[in-house]
C-alpha positions in Angstrom: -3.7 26.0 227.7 -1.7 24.6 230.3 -3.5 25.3 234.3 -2.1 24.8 237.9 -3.9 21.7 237.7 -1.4 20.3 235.1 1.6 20.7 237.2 1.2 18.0 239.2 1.3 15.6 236.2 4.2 17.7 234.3 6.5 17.3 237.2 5.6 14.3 238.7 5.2 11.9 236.3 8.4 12.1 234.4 7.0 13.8 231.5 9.0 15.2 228.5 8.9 18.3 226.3 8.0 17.5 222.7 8.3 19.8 219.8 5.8 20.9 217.0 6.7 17.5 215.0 6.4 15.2 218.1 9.9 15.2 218.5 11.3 14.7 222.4 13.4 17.6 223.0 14.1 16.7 226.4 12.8 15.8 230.0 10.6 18.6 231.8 12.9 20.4 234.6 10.7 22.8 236.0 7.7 25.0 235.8 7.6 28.3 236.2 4.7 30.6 237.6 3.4 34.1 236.1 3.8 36.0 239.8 0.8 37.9 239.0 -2.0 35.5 237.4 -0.1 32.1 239.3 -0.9 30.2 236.0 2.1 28.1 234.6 4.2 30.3 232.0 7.4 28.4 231.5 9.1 25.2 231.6 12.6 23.9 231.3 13.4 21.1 229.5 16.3 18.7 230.3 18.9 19.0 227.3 22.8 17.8 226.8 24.3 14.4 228.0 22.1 13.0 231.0 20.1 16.0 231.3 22.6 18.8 232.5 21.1 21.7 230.3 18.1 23.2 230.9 16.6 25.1 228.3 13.3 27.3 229.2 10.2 26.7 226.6 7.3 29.7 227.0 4.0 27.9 227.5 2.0 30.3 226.0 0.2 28.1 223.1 1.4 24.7 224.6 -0.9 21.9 225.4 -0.6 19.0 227.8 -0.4 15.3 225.8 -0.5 12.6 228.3 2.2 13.1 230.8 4.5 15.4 228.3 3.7 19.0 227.2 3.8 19.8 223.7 5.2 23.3 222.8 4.5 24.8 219.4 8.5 25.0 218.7 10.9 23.4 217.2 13.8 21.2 218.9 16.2 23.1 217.3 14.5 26.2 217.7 15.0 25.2 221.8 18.1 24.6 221.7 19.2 27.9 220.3 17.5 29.8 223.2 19.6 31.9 225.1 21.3 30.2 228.4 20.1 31.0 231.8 20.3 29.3 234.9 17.3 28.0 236.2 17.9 29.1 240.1 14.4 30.2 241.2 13.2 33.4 239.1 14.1 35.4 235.8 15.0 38.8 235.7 13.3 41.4 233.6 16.7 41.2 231.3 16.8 37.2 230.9 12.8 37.4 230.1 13.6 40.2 227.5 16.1 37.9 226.2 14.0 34.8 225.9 11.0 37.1 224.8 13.0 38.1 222.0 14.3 34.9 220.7 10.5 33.6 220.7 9.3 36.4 218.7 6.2 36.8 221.6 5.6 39.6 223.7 5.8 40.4 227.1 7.2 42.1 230.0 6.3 45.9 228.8 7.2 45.7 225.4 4.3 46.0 223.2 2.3 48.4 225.0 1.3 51.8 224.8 -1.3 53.6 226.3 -2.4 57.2 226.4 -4.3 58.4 229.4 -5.3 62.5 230.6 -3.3 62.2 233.4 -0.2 60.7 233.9 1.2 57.9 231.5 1.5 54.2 232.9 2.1 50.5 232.1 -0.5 48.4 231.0 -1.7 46.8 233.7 -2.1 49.3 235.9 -5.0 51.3 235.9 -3.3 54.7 237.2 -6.2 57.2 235.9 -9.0 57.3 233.7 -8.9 56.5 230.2 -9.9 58.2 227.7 -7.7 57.4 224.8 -6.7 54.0 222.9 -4.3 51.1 224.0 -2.7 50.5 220.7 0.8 48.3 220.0 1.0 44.7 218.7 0.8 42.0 221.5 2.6 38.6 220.6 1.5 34.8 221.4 -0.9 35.0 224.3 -1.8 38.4 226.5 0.5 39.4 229.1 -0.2 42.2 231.6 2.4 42.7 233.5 3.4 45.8 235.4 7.1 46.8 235.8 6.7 46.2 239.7 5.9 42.5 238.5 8.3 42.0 235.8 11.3 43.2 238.1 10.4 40.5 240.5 10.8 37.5 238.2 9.3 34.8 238.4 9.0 31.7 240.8 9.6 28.3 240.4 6.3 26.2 241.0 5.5 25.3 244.2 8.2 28.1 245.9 6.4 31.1 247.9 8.4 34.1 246.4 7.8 36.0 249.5 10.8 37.8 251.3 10.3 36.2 255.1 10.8 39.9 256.5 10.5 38.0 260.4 13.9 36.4 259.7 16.9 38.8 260.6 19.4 38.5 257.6 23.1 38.1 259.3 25.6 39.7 256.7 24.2 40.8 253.2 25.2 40.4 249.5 27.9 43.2 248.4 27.2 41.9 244.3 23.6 42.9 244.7 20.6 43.0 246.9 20.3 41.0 249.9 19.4 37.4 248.7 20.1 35.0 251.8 22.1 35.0 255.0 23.8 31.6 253.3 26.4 31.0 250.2 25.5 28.0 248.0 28.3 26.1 246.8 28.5 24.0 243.9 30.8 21.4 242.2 30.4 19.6 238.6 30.1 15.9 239.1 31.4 13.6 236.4 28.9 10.9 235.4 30.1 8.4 232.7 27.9 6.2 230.8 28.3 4.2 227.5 26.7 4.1 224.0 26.8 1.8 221.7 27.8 2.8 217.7 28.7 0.9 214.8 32.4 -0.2 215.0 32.2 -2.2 211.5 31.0 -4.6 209.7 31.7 -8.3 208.7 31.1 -10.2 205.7 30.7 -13.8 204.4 30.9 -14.8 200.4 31.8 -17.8 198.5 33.7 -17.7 195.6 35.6 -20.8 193.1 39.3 -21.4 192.8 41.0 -23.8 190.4 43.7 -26.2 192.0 45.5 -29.3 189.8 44.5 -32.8 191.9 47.1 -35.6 190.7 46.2 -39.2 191.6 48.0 -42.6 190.4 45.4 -45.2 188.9 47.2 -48.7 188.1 46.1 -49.5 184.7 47.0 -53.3 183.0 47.0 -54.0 178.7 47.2 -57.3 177.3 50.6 -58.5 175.6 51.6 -61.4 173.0 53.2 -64.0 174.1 54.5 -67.1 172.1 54.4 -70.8 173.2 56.4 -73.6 171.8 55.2 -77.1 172.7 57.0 -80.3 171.6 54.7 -83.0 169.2 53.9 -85.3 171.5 50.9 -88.5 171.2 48.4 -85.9 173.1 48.7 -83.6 170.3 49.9 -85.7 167.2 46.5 -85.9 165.6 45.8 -82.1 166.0 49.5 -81.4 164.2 48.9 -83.5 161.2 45.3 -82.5 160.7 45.0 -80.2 157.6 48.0 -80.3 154.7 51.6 -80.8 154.8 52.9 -77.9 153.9 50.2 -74.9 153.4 50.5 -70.8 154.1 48.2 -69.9 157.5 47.6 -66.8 159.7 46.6 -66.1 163.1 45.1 -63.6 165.1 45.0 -62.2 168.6 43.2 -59.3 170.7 45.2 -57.1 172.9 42.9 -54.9 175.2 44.7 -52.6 177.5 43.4 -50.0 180.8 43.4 -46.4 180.1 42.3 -43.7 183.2 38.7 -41.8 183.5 38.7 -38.8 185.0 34.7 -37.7 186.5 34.2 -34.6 188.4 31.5 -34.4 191.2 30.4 -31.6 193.4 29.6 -33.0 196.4 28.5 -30.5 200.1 31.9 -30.7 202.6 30.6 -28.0 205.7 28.6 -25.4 206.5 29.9 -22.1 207.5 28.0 -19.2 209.1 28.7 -15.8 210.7 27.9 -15.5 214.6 28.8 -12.6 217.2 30.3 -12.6 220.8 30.5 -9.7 223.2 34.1 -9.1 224.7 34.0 -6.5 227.3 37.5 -4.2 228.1 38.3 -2.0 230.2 38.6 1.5 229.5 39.7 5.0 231.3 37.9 8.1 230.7 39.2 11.4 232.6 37.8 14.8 232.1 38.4 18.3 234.1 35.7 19.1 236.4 34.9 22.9 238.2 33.8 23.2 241.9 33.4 26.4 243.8 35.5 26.8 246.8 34.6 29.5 249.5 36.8 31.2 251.5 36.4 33.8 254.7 38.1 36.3 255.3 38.3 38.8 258.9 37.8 35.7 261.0 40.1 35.0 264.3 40.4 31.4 264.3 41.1 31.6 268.0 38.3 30.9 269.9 37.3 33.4 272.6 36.7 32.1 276.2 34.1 33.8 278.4 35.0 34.5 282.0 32.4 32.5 284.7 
């Protein structure tokens, strides 16, 4: 159960709201107050791109985890609530909204009672009772009188008190009398970047065939004939053996043919690296702003006589 005591560490600690699963569904915005017990009863959480939704999360059933809060709901389940600004207090219409999309119950739905005298909401004793409070109550008790429930709620650490010593100059013709001031507001445009996976690069080997010609000088061995004279240095050697007689000689002949080897020998080594090359980019979008205007006022400046 979340207390008063936990609000300091909700909101100042930068906690987040998690979901059932553990799952972050956003930053915590603000807590709410139950204007007649003063215990915590709601928070936003901080949804959308930098935080710009708020989305409000009961905390009936929640528990406090560190500096985060941990509803019993899902993210989605959050996200799908109905939209209402978070500007100080609920109406009794944007509870029975938010009510309804949680499946709990509060405001005055889910009561009956029966009295002797006159009938009344539960949380008021008006008479005695002599009958039975019967009806189904949802997540967590709420008594809440219709007094209570059209006053909203407050935003923690905001007295909901009317100042009644203040004299209110001028007065809301939408509605009741709110403030003697008109708030304006304007959308800012925040830009920011995020990174995502642009593609992807990729490094194989793979074998190619390609004809190599190279010249190799090669040499062979040819016959050649010599003819020498008979002379006294070679007389003895020409008469040696018979006159006349039937002889044959032989020679070798070697020659040079090409060999072709093959070797697979490392050449370089090739890897994949990244750089980061920034550019330069223009993003434009179309922002609202509230613009007030007065009408019935002489711009002429009255003088007073001395």
């Amino acid at each position: 159960m979340i207390t008063q005591e936990n609000i300091d560490t909700l909101l100042g600690n930068g906690g987040n709201v998690l979901g059932t699963d553990g799952e972050k569904i956003g930053s915590i915005g603000q807590v709410y107050l139950d204007d007649q017990t003063g215990e915590p009863s709601w928070v936003t959480a901080k949804t959308g791109l930098f935080g710009t939704s708020e989305s409000f999360v009961p905390l009936q059933g929640a528990d406090v985890e560190g500096d985060d809060v941990r509803v019993p709901y899902t993210k989605q389940h959050v996200k799908d609530a109905p939209r209402i600004e978070s500007d100080g207090n609920l109406s009794p219409e944007e509870e029975d909204r938010l009510y309804s999309h949680y499946e709990i119950g509060g405001g005055t739905s889910g009561y009956t009672e029966t009295t002797t005298g006159t009938t009344g909401t539960a949380g008021y004793d008006t008479t005695t009772t002599t009958g039975t409070t019967t009806g189904t109550v949802g997540q967590g008790e709420r008594d809440v009188d219709l007094d209570a429930a059209a006053a909203g709620r407050t935003t923690a650490g905001v007295d909901s008190s009317t100042d009644t010593s203040r004299h209110t100059v001028g007065h809301d013709t939408s509605g009741p009398t709110t403030d003697d001031a008109m708030t304006r507001s304007e959308e800012q445009l925040r830009v920011g970047t995020e990174k995502r996976e642009a593609g992807r690069a990729r490094m194989r080997k793979y074998v190619t065939t390609e004809n190599v010609t190279k010249t190799v000088p090669v040499s062979h061995e040819e016959v050649r004939v010599e003819r020498e004279p008979i002379t006294d240095a070679n007389r003895g050697d020409a008469y040696d053996g018979p006159a006349i007689s039937e002889e044959e000689h032989e020679v070798t002949l070697t020659e040079e043919r090409p060999v072709v080897e093959k070797e697979a020998v490392a050449v370089e080594r090739v890897r994949l690296d990244k750089e980061t090359v920034t550019d330069q980019e223009t993003v434009s979008a179309d922002v609202r702003k509230e613009e007030i205007e007065v009408e019935g006022v002489d711009d002429t400046r009255r003088g007073t006589n001395s």
